[in-house]
DRENTORPA-127698 format. One line per field, with one value per residue (C-alpha): residue in three letters; x, y, z; residue number from 1. Coordinates in nm, 2 decimals, always signed. Example, Ala and Ser with C-alpha at 12.3 -4.5 7.8 and 13.67 -1.06 7.14 Angstrom:
REM residues 2
aa = [Ala, Ser] $
u = [+1.23, +1.37] $
v = [-0.45, -0.11] $
w = [+0.78, +0.71] $
i = [1, 2] $
***
This chain:
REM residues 198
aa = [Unk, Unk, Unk, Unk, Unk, Unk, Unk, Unk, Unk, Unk, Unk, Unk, Unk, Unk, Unk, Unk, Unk, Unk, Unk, Unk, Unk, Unk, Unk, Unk, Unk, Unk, Unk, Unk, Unk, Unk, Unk, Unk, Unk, Unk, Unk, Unk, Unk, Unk, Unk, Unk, Unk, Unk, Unk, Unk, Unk, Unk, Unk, Unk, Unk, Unk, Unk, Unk, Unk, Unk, Unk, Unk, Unk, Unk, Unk, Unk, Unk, Unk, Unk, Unk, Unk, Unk, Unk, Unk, Unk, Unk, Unk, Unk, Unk, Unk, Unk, Unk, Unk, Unk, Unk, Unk, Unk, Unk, Unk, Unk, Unk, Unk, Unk, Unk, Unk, Unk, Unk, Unk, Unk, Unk, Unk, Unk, Unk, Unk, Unk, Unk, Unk, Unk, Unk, Unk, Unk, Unk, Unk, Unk, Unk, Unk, Unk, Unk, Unk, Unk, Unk, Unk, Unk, Unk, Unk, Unk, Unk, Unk, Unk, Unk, Unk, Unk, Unk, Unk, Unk, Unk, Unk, Unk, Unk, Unk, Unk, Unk, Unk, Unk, Unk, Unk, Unk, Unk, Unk, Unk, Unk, Unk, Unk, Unk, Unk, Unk, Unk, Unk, Unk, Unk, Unk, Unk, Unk, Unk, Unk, Unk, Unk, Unk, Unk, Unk, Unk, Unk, Unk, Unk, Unk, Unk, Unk, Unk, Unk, Unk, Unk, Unk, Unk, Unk, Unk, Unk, Unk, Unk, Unk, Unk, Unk, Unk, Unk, Unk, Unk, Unk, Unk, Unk, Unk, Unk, Unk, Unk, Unk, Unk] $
u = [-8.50, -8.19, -8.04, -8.21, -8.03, -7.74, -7.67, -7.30, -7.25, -7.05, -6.69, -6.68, -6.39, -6.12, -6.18, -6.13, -5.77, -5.52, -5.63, -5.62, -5.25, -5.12, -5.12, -4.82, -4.63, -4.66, -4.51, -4.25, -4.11, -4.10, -3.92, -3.66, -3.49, -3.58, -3.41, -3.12, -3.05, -3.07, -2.79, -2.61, -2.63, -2.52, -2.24, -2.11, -2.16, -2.04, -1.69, -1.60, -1.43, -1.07, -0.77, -0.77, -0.59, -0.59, -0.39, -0.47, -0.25, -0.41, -0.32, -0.20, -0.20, +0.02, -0.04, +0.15, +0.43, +0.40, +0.60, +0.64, +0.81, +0.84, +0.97, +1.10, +0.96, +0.71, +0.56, +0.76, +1.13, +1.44, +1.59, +1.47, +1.60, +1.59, +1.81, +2.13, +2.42, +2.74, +2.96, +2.61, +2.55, +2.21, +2.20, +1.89, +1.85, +1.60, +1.54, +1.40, +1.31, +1.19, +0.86, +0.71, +0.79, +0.97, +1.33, +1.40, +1.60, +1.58, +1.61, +1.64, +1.47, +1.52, +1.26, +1.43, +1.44, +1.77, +1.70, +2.06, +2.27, +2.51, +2.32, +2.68, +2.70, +2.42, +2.62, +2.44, +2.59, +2.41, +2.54, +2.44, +2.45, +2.83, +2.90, +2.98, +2.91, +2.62, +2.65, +2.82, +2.76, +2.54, +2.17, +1.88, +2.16, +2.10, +1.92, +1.95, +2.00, +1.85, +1.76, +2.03, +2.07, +2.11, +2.13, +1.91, +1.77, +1.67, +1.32, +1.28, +1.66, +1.65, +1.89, +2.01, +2.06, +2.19, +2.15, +2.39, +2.33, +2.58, +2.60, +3.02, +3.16, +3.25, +2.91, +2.81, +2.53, +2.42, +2.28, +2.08, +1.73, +1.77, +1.58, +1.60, +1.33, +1.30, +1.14, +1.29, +1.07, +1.21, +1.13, +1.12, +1.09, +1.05, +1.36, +1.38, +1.11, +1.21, +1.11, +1.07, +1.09, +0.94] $
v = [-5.87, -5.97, -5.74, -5.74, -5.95, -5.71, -5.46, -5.45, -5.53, -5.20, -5.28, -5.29, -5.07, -5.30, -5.42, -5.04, -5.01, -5.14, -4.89, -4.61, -4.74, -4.84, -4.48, -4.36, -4.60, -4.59, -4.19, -4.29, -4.54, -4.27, -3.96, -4.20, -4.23, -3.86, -3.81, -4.00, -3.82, -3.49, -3.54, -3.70, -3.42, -3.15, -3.33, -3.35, -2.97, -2.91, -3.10, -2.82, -2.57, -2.51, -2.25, -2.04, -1.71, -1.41, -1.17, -0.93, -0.71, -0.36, -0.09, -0.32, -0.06, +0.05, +0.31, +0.32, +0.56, +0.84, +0.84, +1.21, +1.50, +1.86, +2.05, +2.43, +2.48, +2.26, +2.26, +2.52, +2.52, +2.54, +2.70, +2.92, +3.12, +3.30, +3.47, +3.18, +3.31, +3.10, +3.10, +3.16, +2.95, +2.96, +2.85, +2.73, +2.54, +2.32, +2.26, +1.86, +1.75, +1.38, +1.50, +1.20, +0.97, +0.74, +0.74, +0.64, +0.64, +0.89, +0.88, +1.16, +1.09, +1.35, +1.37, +1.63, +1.72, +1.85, +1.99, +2.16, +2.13, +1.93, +1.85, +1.85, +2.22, +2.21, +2.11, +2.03, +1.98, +1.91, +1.95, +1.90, +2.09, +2.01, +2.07, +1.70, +1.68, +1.40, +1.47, +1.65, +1.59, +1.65, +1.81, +1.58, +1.25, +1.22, +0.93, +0.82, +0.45, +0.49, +0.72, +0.89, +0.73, +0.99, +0.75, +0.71, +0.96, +1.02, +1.11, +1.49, +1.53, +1.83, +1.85, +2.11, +2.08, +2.29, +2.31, +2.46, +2.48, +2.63, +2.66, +2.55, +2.89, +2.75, +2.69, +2.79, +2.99, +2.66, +2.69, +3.02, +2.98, +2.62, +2.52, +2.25, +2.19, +1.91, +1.81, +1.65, +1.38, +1.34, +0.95, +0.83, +0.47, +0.36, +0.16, -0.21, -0.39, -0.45, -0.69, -0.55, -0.75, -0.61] $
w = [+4.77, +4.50, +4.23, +3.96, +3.62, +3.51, +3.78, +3.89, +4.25, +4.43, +4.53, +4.91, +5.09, +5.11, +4.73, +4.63, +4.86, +4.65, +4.38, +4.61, +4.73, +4.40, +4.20, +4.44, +4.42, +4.05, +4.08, +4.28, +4.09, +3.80, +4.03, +4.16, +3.80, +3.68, +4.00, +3.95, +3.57, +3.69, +3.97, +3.71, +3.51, +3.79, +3.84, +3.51, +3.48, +3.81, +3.68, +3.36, +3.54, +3.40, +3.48, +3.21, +3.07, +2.81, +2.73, +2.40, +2.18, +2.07, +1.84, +1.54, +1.25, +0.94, +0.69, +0.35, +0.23, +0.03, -0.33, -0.48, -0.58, -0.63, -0.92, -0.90, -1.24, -1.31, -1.60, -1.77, -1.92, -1.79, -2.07, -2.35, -2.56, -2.92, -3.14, -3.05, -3.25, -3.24, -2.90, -2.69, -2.42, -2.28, -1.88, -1.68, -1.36, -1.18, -0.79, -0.76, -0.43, -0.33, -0.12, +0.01, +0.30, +0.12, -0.03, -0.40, -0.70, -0.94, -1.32, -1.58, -1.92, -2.24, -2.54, -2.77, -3.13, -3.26, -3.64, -3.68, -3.96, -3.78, -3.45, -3.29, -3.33, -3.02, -2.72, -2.38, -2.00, -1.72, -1.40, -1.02, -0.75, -0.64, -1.00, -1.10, -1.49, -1.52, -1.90, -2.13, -2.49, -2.81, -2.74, -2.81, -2.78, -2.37, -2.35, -2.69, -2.51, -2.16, -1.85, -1.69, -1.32, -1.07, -0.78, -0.46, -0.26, +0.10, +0.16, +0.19, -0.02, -0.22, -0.52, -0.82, -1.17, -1.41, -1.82, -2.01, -2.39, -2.63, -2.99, -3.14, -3.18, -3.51, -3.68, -4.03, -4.22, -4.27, -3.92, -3.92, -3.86, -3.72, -3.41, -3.15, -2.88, -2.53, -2.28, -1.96, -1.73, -1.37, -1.31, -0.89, -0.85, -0.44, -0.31, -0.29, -0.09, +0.29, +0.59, +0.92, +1.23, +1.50] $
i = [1, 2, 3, 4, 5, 6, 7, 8, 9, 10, 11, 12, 13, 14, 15, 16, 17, 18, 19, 20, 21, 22, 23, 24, 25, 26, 27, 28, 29, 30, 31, 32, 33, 34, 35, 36, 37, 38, 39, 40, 41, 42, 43, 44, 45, 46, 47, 48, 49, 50, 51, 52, 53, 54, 55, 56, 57, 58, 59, 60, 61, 62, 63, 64, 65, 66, 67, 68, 69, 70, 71, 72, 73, 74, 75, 76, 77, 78, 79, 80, 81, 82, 83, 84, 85, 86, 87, 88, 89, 90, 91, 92, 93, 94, 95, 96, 97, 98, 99, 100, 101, 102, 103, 104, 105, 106, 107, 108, 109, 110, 111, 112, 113, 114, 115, 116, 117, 118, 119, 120, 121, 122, 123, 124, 125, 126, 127, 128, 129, 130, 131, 132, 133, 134, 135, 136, 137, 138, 139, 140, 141, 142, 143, 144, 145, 146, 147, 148, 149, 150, 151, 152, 153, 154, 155, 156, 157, 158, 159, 160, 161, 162, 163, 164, 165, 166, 167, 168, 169, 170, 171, 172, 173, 174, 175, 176, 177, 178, 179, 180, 181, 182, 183, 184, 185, 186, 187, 188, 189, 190, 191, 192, 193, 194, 195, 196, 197, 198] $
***
């Protein structure tokens, strides 16, 4: 009896073969290139290596200096003294030492009043430890133009002063009951910038 209108007719076997075959061929076709890129690839990163070399320096480091100073009487006078009649001479002396790690140069700076009569009547000298006169002259007039330079000095350099303050064996009555007053600033500045090359 025939198909009836509109029913497909079933493939026989050797229709349906060259389906079956053609879906690996299809893969292969595909792998063969993925294939190709990834040995390219390998290669390429296979082909990097280099010689190569370090070498490191540790330990770089530097810490600052240290900038200061002690004084023996810190704080408190050098000389004092009350009841000056003329030919005294009134004597006082100071220890300054440059403390920190660093040397520098030192500079002596006077703020004094002088309300005598004369103010020349009031003498002061200042003298250091080898007694070399640094200044010699009338008291209050020290650095009536600038800081008295008392050179460079070596970290850890200790060094001695001493004031001397007389009133002219010669003053008057005009000069009882007169006073005169000061105050002395030691002044370190560090030394001049250096390069090191190490």
């Amino acid at each position: 009896m025939n198909n009836t209108a509109g029913t497909t007719p079933l493939a026989t076997d050797a229709e349906a073969a060259p389906l079956a075959t053609n879906a690996p061929s299809r893969r292969r076709r595909m792998l063969l290139p993925l294939a190709g890129l990834l040995g390219a690839a390998a290669l390429v990163v296979g082909s990097g290596a280099d010689f190569v070399s370090s070498s490191v320096n540790e330990g770089n480091a530097y810490t600052t200096g240290t900038l200061t100073q002690s004084n023996s009487k810190a704080n408190s006078a050098i000389f004092n003294m009350d009841d000056l009649k003329p030919g005294d001479t009134v004597t006082g002396g100071v220890e300054i030492t440059n403390s920190g790690s660093l040397p520098a140069s030192f500079k002596l700076t006077e703020d004094a009043t002088n309300g005598f009569a004369d103010p020349a009547n009031l003498q002061l000298s200042i003298t250091d430890g080898s007694d070399e006169t640094l200044y010699s002259g009338t008291f209050g007039a020290l650095t009536d133009g600038e800081p008295l330079d008392l050179g460079d000095w070596e970290a850890g350099e200790s060094r001695d002063f001493t004031f001397s303050v007389t009133l002219d064996q010669s003053a008057g009555n005009e000069e009882q009951g007169k006073t005169a007053g000061g105050s002395y600033t030691w002044d370190a500045v560090q030394a001049e910038a250096t390069t090191y090359d190490q």
